[in-house]
C-alpha positions, 0 to 999 in steps of 0.5 A, spaced: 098 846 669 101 841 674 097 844 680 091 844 675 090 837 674 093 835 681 087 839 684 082 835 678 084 828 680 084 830 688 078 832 686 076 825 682 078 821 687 075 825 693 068 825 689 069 817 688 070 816 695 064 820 697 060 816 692 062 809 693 056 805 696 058 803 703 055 796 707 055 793 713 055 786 715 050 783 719 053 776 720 053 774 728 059 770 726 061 773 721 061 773 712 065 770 708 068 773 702 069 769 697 072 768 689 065 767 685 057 769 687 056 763 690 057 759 697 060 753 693 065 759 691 072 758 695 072 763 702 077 768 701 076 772 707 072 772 714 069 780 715 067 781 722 060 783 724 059 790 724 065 792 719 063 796 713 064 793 706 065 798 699 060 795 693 063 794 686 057 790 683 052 788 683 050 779 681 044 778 678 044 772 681 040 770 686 040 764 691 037 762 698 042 760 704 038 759 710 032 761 709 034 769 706 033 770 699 038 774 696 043 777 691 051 776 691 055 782 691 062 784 689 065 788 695 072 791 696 075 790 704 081 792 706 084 792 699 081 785 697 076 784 692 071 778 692 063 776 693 059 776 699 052 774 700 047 780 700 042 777 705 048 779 711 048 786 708 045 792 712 045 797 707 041 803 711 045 810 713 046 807 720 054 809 722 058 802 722 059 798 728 066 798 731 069 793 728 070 788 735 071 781 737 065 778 735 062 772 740 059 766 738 051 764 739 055 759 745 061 761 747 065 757 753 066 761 759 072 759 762 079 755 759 085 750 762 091 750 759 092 743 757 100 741 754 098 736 748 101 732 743 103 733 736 096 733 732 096 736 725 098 744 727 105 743 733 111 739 733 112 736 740 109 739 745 104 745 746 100 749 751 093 749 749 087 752 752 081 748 753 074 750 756 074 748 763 068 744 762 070 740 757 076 739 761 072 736 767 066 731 763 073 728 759 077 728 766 071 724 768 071 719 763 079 718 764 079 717 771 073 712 771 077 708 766 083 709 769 079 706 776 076 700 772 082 698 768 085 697 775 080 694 779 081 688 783 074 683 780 068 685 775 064 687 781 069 692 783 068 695 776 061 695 775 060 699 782 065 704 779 062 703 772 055 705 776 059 710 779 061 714 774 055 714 770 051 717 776 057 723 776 056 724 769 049 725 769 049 730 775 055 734 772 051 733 765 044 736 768 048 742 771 051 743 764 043 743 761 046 737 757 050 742 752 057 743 750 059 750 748 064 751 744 068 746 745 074 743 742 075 738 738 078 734 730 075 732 725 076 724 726 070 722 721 066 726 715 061 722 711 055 724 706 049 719 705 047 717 698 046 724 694 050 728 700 044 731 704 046 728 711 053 728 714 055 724 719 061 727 723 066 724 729 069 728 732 075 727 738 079 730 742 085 728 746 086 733 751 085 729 757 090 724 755 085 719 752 081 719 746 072 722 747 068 721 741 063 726 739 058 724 734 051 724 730 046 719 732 048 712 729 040 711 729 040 719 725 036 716 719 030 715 722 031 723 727 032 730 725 037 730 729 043 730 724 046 734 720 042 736 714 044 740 708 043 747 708 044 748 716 050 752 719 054 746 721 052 743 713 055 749 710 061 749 715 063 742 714 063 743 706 070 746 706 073 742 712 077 735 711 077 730 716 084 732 721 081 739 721 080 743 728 073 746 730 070 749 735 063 745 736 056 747 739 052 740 741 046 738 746 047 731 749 042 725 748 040 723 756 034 717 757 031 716 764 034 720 769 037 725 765 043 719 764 047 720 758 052 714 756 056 713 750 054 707 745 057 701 747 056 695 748 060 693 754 061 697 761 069 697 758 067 699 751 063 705 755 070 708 758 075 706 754 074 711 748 067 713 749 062 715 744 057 721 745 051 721 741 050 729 741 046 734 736 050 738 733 048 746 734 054 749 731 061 748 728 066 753 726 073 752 724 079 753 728 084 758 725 091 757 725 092 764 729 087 761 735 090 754 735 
């Protein structure tokens, strides 16, 4: 008797797997699972592009995220239960792509180890890497006001000024004005009126010395902020001031492909600079990438 209803619940939990309706995630860097169907429910877990997710149930509700139409679905992963947005779900009989690393739209192609102070994740000191790109334009900007400080007279420091913005623009043109996937925390999060719009600074200290990076302060009158509804908008939402991320930007350049930060004196400029940039893509360091 025993073996009979070994084999029939042998059976039933084969027949369950086998029926169990399997989908793929689409989301080039990666979906959320979170605790209720909506994106203002709380993120549970990240799913890599291309893992295969068990549905369990279907939401009526319905919801537009960056221009996709879809239904919230309730998935099982890896033993964990939640909701995922189903516009990121592949659901033909296609064979699930390995589950890999996934690259981000810009990814930094090489790094510097860079020892840094006590900020938020360490005690002390630590080794970090930083984009070796990112590491040479704020090294720039360091050792111009380093030159500046010390300069003898101002006519030695305006020609070290004019320097520098010369370099600055050449190394900028050979970056084609953008930075991908930099470092940087969280300095300033607002909201206008209503929350439509953020304004973001971000800085990063690596160099030993402070570099702002942020929307444009004349961002009222652009589209070059951050809007709700965007990649950044909806990253920044379960973010606080002090939080690390990764950032994607452009830089804003005038006549000859100069890009100066706003400032209203030669020393404002190179003592703790700040870049107005248009934001491509943020995403949040984790603790294990720290």
């Amino acid at each position: 008797m025993k073996k009979i209803v070994l084999a029939v619940l042998f059976f039933l939990l084969v027949s369950n797997f086998l029926c169990a309706e399997l989908a793929r995630v689409t989301a080039k860097s990666g979906l959320y699972m979170r605790d209720q169907p909506s994106k203002a429910g709380e993120k549970k877990t990240k799913i890599k592009n291309g893992d295969s997710v068990e549905i369990v149930e279907k939401s009526s509700k319905r919801e537009t995220i960056e221009e996709i139409d879809s239904v919230w679905y309730k998935i099982k992963f890896k033993g964990e239960t939640g909701w995922v947005f189903g516009g990121y779900l592949d659901f033909s009989n296609t064979p699930p792509k390995p589950s890999v690393a996934v690259q981000p739209h810009f990814e930094a192609e090489e790094y510097i180890e860079r020892e840094i102070a006590k900020a938020g994740w360490f005690s002390d000191k630590v080794v970090i890497k930083f984009p070796k790109k990112q590491c040479d334009f704020e090294d720039l900007r360091k050792r111009g006001w380093n030159e500046y400080d010390s300069a003898k007279n101002e006519i030695k420091q305006s020609a070290i000024w004019n320097s520098i913005n010369s370099s600055t623009a050449a190394m900028m043109k050979s970056y084609n004005y953008r930075a991908n996937r930099w470092k940087g925390k969280i300095y300033s999060l607002k909201t206008n009126k209503g929350g439509g719009r953020v304004d973001l600074e971000l800085v990063s200290e690596q160099s030993g010395s402070k570099v702002y990076y942020m929307t444009p302060v004349y961002e009222i009158f652009s589209n070059d902020g951050i809007y709700a509804g965007s990649q950044a908008y909806n990253e920044l939402s379960n973010l606080a001031e002090g939080d690390w991320v990764y950032f994607s930007c452009e830089f804003f350049k005038k006549g000859e492909g100069e890009v100066t930060p706003v400032a209203l004196t030669e020393r404002g400029s190179l003592d703790a600079p700040e870049f107005q940039v248009k934001f491509l893509e943020i995403e949040e360091i984790s603790s294990i990438e720290k």
